[in-house]
C-alpha positions in Angstrom: -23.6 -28.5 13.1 -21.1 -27.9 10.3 -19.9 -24.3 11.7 -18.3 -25.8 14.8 -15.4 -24.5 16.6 -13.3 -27.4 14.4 -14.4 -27.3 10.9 -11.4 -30.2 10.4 -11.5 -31.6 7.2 -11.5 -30.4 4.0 -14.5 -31.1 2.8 -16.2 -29.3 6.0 -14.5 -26.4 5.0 -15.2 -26.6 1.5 -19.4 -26.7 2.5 -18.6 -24.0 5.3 -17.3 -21.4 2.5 -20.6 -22.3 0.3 -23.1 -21.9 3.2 -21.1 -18.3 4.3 -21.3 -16.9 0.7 -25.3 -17.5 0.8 -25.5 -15.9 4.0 -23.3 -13.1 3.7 -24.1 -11.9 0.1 -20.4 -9.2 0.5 -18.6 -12.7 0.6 -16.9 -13.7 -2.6 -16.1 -17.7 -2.9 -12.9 -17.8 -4.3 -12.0 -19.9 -6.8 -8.7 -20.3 -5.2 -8.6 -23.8 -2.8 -10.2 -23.4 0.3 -7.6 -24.0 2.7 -8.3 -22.8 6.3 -5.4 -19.8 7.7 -5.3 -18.1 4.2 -9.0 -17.3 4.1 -9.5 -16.7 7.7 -8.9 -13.0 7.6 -11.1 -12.9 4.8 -14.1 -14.8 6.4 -13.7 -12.7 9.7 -14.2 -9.6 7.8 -17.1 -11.0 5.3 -19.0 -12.0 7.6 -18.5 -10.1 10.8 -22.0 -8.6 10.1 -23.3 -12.2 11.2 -21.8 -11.8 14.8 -23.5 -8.4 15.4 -26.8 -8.1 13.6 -30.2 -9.8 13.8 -31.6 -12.1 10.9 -32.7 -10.7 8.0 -36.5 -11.7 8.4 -36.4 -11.2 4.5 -34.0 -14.0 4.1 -35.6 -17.4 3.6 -36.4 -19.5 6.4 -34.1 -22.2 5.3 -30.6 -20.4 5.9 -28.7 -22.4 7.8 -27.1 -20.2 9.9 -28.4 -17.7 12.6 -27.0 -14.7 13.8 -27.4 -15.4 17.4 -26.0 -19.0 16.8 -23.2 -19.5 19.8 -21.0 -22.2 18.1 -21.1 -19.1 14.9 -20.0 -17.0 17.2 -17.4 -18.8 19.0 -16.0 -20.2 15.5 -16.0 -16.9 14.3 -13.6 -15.1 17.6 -10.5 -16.9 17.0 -10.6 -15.6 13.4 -11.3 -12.0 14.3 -8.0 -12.4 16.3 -6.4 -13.3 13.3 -7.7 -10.7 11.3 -6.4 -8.5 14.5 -3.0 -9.8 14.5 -2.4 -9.7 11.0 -3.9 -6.5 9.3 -3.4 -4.6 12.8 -0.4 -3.1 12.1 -2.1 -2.1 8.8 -4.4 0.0 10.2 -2.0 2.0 12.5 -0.1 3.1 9.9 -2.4 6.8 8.4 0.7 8.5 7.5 3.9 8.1 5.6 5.7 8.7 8.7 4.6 5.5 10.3 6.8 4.1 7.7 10.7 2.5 8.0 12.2 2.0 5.0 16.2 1.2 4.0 18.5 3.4 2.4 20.9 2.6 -0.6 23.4 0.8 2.1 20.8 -1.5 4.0 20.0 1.0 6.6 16.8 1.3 8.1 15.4 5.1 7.8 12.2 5.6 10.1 10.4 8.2 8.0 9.1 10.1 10.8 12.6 11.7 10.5 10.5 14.0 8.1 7.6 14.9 10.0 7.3 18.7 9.4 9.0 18.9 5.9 6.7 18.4 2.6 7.4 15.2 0.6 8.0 14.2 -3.1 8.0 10.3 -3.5 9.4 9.6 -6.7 10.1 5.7 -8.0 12.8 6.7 -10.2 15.2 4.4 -12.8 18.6 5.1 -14.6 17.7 3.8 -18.2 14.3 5.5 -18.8 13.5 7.8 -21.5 12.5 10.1 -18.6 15.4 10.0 -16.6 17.2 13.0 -17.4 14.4 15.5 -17.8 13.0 14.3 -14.2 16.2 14.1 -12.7 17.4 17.1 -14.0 14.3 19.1 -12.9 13.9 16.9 -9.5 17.4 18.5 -8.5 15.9 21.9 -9.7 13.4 21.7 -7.6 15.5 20.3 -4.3 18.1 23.0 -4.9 15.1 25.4 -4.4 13.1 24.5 -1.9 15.1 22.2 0.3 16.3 24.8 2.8 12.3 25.5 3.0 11.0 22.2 4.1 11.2 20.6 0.6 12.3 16.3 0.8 12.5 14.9 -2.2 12.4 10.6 -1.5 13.7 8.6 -4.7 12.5 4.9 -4.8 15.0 2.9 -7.2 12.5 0.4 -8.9 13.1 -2.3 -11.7 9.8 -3.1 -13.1 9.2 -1.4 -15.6 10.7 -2.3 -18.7 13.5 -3.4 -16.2 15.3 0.3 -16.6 17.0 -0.1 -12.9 18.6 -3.5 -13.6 21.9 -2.1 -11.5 23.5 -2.8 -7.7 22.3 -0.3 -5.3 25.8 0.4 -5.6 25.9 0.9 -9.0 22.3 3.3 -8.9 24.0 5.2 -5.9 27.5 5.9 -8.8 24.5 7.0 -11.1 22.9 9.1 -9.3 25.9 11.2 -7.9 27.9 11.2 -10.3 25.7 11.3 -13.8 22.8 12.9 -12.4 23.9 14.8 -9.8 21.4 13.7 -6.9 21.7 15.1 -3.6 17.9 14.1 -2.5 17.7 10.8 -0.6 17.9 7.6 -2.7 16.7 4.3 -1.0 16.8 0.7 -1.5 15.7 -0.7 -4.7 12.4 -1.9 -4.2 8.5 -2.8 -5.6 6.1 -0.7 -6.4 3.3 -3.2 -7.6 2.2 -6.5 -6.9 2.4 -8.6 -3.5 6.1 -7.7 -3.1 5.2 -4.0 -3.4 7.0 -2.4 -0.2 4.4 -1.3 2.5 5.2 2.6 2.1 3.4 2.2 -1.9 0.7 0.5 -0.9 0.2 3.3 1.6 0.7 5.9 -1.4 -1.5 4.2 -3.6 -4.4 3.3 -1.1 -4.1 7.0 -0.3 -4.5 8.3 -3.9 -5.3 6.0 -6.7 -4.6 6.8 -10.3 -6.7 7.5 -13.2 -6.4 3.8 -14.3 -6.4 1.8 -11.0 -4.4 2.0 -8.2 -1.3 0.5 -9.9 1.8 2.8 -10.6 2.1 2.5 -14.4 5.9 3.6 -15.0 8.9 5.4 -13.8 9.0 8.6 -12.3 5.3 8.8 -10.4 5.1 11.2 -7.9 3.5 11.7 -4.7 3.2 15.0 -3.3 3.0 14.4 1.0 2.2 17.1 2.8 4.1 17.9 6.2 1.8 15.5 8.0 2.6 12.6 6.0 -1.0 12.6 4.1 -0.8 12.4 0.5 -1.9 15.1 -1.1 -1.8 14.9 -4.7 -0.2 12.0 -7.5 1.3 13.0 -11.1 1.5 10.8 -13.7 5.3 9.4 -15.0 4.9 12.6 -18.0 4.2 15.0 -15.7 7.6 16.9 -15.5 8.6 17.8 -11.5 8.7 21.3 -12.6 5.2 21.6 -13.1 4.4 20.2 -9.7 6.2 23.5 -8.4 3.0 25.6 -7.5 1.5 22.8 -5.3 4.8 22.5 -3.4 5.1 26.1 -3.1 1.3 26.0 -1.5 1.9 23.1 0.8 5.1 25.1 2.1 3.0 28.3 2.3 5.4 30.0 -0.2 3.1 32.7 -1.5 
């Protein structure tokens, strides 16, 4: 039977990803080459309904593969190990403080540090047309609140319009000397994309935007409340300021 436990060659695996997308219809065949590891987390998960339900008497009596089938089912638990060992970590992470993260010099800062206080995650940049009015206001709004349980977390990031092109030392001169910052500033990093650092793909699973899930410029915000859920997310335009009566509610400031 093609799904043995081997599935060696390519072509085997090739006519195993065919047979799977007609019997599990939530399976996509991707265009991509069918190599074995890369998909296996994806085939686990696809069809996992396979392993625990009974056929589908509506199906037609020629799919080749059965439910109960024990080579299916012994092909299939090596994979759900996979999918175990490599999205497991994934799922234990339901706040931002499950998060580490490095700081300007390289440090690692394990964000359960601010367990209790209520977060604004900010990806900010030096060269932006926004960067004054939302540092100027961020500080505003640190000044005020900090002393209450207010931590504002700046995310140095160069991809958009490549406006953070500087050092970590250089943003770190920036921001305490042009702009005044005394919120935290961490390690340049990625907001989008494959690269994007864990803690913002956290965010943005958490609270997509009205376009997608993508952050679409400098200076979006995350309001977190003193749990680590996210609570809210405001557009790059909409000034820190204006955020001020949802902080003020999170930190029960009447």
């Amino acid at each position: 039977m093609l799904c043995s436990a081997t599935a060696r060659n390519f072509s085997d695996r090739v006519n195993l990803l065919k047979i799977l997308s007609f019997a599990c219809p939530s399976f996509t065949l991707s265009s991509a080459h069918p190599t074995f590891p890369p998909l296996a987390a994806q085939l686990a998960s696809a069809c996992s309904p396979l392993l625990s339900k009974k056929p589908n008497n509506n199906r037609s009596s020629q799919s080749l593969i059965s439910c109960s089938d024990s080579s299916l089912k012994a092909f299939f638990s090596p994979l759900r190990s996979v999918t175990t060992m490599a999205s497991g970590s994934e799922k234990d992470q339901t706040s931002v403080h499950d998060f580490t993260v490095k700081d300007l010099k390289g440090n690692d800062v394990d964000l359960s540090i601010y367990k209790g206080k209520v977060l604004l995650i900010v990806n900010v940049a030096s060269k932006c047309g926004l960067t004054n009015s939302n540092y100027k206001e961020l500080n505003q709004l640190y000044e005020k609140y900090k002393d209450q349980g207010l931590e504002i977390l700046a995310f140095p990031c160069n991809q958009f319009g490549e406006e953070e092109p500087g050092s970590n030392e250089e943003i770190m001169e920036l921001a305490c000397t042009r702009f005044k910052a005394e919120f935290p500033i961490f390690d340049k990093v990625e907001v989008n994309g494959d690269n994007a650092t864990p803690v913002y793909k956290f965010l943005k699973s958490s609270k997509g935007g009205l376009f997608g899930d993508n952050i679409k410029w400098n200076f979006s915000k995350f309001l977190v409340d003193k749990e680590g859920h996210v609570v809210d997310r405001y557009a790059p335009t909409t000034s820190p300021l204006s955020i001020e009566k949802d902080i003020k509610k999170l930190l029960g400031i009447a």
